[in-house]
C-alpha positions as CSV (number, residue, x, y, z in Angstrom):
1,X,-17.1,19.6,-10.3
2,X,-14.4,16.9,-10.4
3,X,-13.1,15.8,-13.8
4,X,-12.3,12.8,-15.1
5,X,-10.5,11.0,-17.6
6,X,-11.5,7.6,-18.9
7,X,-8.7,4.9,-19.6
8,X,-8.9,1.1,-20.3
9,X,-10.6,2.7,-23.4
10,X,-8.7,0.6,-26.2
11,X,-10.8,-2.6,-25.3
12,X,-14.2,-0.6,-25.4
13,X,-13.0,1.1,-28.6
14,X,-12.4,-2.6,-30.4
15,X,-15.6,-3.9,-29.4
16,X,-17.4,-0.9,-30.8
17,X,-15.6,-0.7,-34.1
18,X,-16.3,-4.4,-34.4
19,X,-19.6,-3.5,-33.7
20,X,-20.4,-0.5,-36.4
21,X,-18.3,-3.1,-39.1
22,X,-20.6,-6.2,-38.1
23,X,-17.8,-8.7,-37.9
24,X,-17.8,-11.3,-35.6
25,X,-15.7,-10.5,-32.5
26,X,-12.0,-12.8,-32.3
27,X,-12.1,-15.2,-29.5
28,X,-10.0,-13.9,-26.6
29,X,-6.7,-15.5,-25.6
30,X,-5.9,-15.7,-22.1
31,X,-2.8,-16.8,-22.4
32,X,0.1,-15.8,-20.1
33,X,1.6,-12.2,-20.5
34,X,5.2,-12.2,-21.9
35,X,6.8,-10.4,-18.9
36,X,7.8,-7.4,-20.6
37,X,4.9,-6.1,-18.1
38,X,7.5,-7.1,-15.2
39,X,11.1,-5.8,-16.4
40,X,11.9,-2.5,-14.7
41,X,15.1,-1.6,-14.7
42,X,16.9,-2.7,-11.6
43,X,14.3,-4.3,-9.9
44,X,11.9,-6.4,-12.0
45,X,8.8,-5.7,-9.6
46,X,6.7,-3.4,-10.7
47,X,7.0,-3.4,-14.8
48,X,7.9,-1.4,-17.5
49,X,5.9,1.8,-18.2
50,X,3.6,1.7,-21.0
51,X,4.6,4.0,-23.9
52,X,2.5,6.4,-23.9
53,X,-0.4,6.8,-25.8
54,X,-0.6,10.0,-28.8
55,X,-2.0,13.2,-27.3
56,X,-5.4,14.6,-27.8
57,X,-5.2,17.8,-28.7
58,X,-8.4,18.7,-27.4
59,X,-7.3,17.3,-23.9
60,X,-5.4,19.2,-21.2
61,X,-1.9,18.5,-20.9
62,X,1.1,18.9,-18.1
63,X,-0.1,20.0,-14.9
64,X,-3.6,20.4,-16.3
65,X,-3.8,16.9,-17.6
66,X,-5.9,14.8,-13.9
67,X,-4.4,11.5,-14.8
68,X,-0.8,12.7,-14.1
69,X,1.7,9.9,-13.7
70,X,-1.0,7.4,-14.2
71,X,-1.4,7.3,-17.9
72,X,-3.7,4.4,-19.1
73,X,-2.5,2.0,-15.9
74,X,-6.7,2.9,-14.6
75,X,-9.9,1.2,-15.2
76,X,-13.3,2.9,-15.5
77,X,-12.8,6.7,-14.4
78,X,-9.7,8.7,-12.7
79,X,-11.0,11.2,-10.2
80,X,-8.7,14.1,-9.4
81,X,-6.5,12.9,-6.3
82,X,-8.2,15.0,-3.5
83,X,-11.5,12.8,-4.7
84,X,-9.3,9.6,-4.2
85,X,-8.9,10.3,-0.4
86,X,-10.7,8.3,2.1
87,X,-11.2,8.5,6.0
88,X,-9.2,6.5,8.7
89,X,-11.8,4.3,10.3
90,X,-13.8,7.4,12.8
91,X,-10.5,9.8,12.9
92,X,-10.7,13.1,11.1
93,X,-7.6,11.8,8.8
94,X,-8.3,12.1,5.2
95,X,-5.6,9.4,3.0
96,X,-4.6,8.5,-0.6
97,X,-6.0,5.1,-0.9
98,X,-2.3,3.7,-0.8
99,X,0.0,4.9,1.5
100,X,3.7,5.1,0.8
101,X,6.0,2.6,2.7
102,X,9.5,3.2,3.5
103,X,11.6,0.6,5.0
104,X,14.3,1.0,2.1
105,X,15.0,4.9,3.2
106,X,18.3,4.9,4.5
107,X,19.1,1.2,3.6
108,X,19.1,0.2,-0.2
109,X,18.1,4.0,-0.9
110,X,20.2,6.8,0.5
111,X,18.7,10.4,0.6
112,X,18.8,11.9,-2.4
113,X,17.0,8.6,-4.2
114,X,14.4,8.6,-1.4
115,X,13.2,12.4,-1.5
116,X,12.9,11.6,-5.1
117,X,10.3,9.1,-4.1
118,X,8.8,11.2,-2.2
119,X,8.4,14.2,-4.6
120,X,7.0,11.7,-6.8
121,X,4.7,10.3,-4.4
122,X,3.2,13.7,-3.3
123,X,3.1,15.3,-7.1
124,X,0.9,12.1,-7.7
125,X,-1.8,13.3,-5.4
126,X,0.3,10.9,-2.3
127,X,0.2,12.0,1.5
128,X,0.0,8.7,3.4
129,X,3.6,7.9,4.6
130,X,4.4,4.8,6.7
131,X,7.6,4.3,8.5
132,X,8.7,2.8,11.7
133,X,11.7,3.8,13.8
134,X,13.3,0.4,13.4
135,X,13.8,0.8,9.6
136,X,17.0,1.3,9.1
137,X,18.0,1.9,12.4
138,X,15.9,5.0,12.4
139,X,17.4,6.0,9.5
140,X,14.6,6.3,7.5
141,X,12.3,8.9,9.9
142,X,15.1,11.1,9.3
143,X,15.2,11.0,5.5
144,X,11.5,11.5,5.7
145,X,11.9,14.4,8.4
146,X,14.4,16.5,6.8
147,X,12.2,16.3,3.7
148,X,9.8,17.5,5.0
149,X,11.4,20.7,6.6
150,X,12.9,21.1,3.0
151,X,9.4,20.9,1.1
152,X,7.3,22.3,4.1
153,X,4.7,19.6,3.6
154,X,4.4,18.5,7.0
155,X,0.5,20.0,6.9
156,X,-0.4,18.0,4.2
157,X,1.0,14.8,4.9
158,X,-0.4,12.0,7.5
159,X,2.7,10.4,9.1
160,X,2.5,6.7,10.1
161,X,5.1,5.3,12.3
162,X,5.8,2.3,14.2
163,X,7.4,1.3,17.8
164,X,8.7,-1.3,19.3
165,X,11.2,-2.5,17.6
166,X,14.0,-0.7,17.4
167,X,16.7,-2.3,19.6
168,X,17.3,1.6,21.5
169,X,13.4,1.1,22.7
170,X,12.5,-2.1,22.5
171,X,9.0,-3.5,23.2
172,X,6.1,-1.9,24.6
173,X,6.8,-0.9,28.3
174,X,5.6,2.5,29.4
175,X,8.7,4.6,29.6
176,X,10.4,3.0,26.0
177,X,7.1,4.1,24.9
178,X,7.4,7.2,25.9
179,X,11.2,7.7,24.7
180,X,10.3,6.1,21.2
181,X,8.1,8.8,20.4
182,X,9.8,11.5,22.1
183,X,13.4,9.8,19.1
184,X,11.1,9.5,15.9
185,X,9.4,13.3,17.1
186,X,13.3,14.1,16.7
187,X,14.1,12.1,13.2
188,X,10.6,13.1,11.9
189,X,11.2,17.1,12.7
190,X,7.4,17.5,13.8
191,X,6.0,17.8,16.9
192,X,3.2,15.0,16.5
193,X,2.8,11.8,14.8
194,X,-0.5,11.5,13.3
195,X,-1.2,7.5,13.4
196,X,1.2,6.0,16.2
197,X,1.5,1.7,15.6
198,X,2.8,-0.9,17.8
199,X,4.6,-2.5,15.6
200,X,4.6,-6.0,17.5
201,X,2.6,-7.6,20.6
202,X,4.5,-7.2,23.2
203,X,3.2,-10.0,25.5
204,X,5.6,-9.5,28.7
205,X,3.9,-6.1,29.3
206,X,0.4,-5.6,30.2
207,X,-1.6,-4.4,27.5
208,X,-2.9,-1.8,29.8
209,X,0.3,-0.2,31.0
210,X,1.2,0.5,26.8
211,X,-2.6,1.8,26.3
212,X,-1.6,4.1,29.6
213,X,1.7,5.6,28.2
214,X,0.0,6.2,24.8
215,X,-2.8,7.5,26.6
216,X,-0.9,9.9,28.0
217,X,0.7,11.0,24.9
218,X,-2.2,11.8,23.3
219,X,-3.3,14.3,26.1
220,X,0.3,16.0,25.5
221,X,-0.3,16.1,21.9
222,X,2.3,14.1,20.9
223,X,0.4,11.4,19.6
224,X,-3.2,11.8,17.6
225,X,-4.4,8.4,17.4
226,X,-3.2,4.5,17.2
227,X,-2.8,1.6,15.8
228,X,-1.9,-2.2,15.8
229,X,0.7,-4.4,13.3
230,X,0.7,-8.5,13.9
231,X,-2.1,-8.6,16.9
232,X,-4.3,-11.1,16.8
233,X,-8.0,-11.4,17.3
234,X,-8.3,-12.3,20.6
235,X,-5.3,-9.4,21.5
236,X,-7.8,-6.7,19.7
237,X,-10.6,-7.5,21.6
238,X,-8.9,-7.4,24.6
239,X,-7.5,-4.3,23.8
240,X,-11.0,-3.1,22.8
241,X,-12.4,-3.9,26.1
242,X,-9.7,-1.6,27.8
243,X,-10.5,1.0,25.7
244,X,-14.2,0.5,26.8
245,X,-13.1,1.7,30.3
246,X,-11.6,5.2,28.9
247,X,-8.3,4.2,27.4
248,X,-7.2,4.7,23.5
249,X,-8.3,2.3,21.1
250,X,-6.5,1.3,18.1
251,X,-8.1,2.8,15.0
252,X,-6.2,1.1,12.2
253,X,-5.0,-2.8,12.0
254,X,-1.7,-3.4,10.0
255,X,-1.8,-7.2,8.8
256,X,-0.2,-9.4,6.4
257,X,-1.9,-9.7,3.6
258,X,-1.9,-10.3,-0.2
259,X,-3.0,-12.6,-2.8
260,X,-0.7,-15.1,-1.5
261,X,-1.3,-14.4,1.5
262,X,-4.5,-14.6,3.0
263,X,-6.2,-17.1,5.0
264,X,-4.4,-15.3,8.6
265,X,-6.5,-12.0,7.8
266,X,-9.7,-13.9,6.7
267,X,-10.1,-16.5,8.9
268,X,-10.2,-14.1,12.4
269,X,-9.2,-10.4,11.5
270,X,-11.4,-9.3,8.5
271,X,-14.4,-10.4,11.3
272,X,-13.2,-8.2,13.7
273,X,-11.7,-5.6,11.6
274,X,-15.4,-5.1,10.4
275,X,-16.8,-5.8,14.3
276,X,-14.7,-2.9,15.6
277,X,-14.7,-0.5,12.8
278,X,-11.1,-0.6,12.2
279,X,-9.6,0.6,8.8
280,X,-6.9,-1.6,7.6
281,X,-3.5,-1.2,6.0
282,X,-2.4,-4.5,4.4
283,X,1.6,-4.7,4.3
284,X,3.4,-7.4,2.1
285,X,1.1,-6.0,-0.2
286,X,3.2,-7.3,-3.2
287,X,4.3,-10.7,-1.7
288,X,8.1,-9.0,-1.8
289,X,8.0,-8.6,-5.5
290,X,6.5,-11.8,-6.3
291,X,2.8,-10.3,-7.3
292,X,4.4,-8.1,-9.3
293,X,5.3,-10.7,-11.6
294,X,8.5,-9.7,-12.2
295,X,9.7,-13.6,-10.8
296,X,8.6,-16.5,-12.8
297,X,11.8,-19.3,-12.0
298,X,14.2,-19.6,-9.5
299,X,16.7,-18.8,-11.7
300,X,15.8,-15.1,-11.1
301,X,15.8,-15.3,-7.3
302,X,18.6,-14.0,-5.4
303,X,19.9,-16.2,-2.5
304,X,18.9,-14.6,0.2
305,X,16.1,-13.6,3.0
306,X,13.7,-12.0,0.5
307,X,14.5,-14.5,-2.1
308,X,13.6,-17.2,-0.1
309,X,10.1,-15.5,0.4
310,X,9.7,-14.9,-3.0
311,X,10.8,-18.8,-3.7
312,X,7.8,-19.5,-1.2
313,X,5.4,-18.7,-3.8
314,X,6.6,-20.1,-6.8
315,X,3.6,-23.3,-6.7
316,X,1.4,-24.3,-8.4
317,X,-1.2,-21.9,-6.5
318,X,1.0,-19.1,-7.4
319,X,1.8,-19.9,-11.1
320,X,-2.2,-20.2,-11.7
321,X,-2.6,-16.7,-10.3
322,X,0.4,-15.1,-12.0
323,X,-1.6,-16.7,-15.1
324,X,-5.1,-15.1,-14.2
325,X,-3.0,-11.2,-13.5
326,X,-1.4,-11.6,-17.1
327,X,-5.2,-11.7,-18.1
328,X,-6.5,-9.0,-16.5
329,X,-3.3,-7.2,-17.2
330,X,-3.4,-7.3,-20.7
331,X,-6.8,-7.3,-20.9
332,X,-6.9,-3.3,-19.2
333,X,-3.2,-2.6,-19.9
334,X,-2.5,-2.5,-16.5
335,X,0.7,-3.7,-14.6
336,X,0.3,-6.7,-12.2
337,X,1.4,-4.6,-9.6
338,X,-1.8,-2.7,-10.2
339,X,-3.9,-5.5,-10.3
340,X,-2.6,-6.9,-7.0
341,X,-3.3,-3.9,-5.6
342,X,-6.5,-3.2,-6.6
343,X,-7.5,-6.6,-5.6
344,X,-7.1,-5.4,-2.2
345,X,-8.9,-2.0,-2.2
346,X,-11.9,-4.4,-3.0
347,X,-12.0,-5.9,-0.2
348,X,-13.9,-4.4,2.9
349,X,-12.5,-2.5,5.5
350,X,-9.0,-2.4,3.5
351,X,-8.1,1.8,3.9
352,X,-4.7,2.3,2.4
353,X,-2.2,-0.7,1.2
354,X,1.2,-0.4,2.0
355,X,3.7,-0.6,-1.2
356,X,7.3,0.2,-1.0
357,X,8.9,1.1,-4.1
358,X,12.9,1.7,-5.5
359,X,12.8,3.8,-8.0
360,X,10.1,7.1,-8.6
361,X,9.3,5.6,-11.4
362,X,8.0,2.8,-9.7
363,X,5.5,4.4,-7.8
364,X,3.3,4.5,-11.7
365,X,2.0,1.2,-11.3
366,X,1.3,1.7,-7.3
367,X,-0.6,4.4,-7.7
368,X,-2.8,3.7,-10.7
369,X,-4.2,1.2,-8.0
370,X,-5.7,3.5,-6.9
371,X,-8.3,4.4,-9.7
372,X,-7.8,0.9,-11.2
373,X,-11.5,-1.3,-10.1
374,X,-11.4,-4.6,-11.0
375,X,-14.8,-6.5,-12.2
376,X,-16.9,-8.7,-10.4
377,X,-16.0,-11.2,-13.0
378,X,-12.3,-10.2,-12.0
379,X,-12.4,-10.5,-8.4
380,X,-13.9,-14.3,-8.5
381,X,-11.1,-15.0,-10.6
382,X,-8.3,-14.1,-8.5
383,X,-10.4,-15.5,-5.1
384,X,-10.7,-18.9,-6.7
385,X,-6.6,-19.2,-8.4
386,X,-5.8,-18.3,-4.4
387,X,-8.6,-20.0,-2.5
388,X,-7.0,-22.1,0.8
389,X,-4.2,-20.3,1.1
């Protein structure tokens, strides 16, 4: 039988000791967190760790203990992680409920700070990795291959990578299809990739010759099954009619989408997503740091590419929602990373969000998403401080 650990308990505890003592419960103040929940060290996106709470002695600790690296950043009950996992649309892959993005390996993290990650990732109950052979010049597949030679966790781990981009093979014609895979099957030091992604739509070749060369792949071996990243609706469903006449369908959609970021997905995708049966992995899951709340001027915005993004989001629209997260933040002593996060595992068809991190200690508040369910009450919320955007 699965065990479980309850946490956002300090809340229920008040109310019940106000209860027993018959006072009158204080009015609540929703006022805006201080950002202390937002000041990791080096980067200020995914908050301090909360000091731990005192042990029970009657609980299990260390290895024993289920909640792990989560602490008390979960709401209602926190299953052991082989009860978190969930299956990829109709495939027979089984994935933690956030999966592990990597486009830092091998650029502002060199190899030692990125198998740290990982380690960290997979001792949390992890084994969804995305990468793309494009990140970092390739760079990062072969961080993430020769960690996986050194722990020998190949087996256990569901490897996402992406084509198309990288400038060695670009775009999706048949035979840089074919020698994109055959590259990352190099860097990654395995002899398939579980979830294949074209990582653009590449609209000067026929969508048919791609779904051929993959097609092919997947007959060899090479490839177990595949998926899309910025297609639209009206790509999908053609796509979905070739696959009709005996070629592979996409099984997983990669889109943009966040709190700050939603009306592309919801206006046409979510429909189809839902029409077709595809799970879906929303990337920019964090708005580049900005739902993390780690941002709150310009002042602390570097000038460059990401800051600019970040700066993007600094309205009105994205002040009231910072404002609503502090809430529900303090309210389950959560970080806003969390909360973000778990915002999106509410929604339907949404399989595994895609979160980055730079530090292992990072990867707290991304994985206590996870476990972390938001309330009804919650969700409106957050939908109506983003509505129309």
């Amino acid at each position: 039988m699965a065990q479980f650990v309850r946490v956002g308990a300090r809340k229920r505890q008040e109310e019940e000791e106000t209860a027993r003592s018959g006072r009158q419960p204080e009015a609540l103040e929703h006022s805006p967190h201080s950002g202390e929940i937002s000041g990791l060290s080096q980067i200020p996106e995914l908050g301090t760790r909360t000091a731990a709470p005192e042990p029970d002695p009657r609980a299990p600790t260390g290895a024993e203990s289920p909640a792990g690296a989560y602490g008390a950043a979960a709401a209602a009950l926190l299953p052991l992680p082989d009860a978190m996992r969930r299956r990829v649309a109709d495939t027979d892959l089984d994935v933690f409920p956030l999966a592990l993005g990597t486009s830092m390996f091998g650029w502002t993290l060199g190899a030692t700070a990125a198998e740290a990650v990982l380690d960290r990732y997979r001792e949390s109950g992890g084994n969804f990795i995305d990468t793309a052979d494009s990140y970092a010049a390739g760079r990062s597949e072969q961080l993430i291959g020769s960690w996986l030679r050194r722990t020998g966790s190949r087996d256990a781990t569901v490897l996402c990578t992406k084509i198309g981009r990288n400038p060695e093979n670009l775009g999706l014609g048949a035979t840089g299809i074919i020698r994109a895979v055959e590259a990352s099957l190099t860097r990654l030091q395995t002899d398939h990739i579980d979830l294949l992604t074209f990582h653009l739509d590449d609209r000067d070749v026929h969508l048919e010759e791609s779904l051929s060369a993959v097609d092919s792949l997947i007959r060899a071996g090479a490839v177990r099954y595949l998926a899309a990243s910025n297609f639209t609706a009206e790509r999908l469903l053609e796509a979905r009619v070739l696959a009709a006449n005996g070629l592979p369908r996409f099984r997983v959609l990669q889109s943009h989408y966040n709190l700050m970021h939603r009306a592309e997905y919801e206006t046409s995708l979510a429909l189809l997503a839902g029409a077709q049966g595809l799970a879906v992995m929303p990337y920019f899951a964090l708005a580049n740091g900005f739902l993390a709340g780690g941002y709150r001027s310009r002042s602390m915005i570097a000038p460059d590419v990401r800051g600019m993004r970040i700066a993007s989001h600094l309205t009105r629209r994205g002040t009231r929602l910072l404002t609503v997260m502090d809430r529900i933040a303090e309210d389950f002593d959560v970080k806003l990373a969390t909360v973000a996060l778990a915002w999106l595992q509410s929604k339907r068809n949404i399989c595994a969000p895609v979160a980055g991190v730079s530090s292992p200690e990072q990867l707290d508040a991304v994985m206590a998403a996870a476990t972390f369910r938001l309330s009804r009450a919650d969700i409106i919320d957050l939908d109506r401080a983003t509505a129309g955007n």
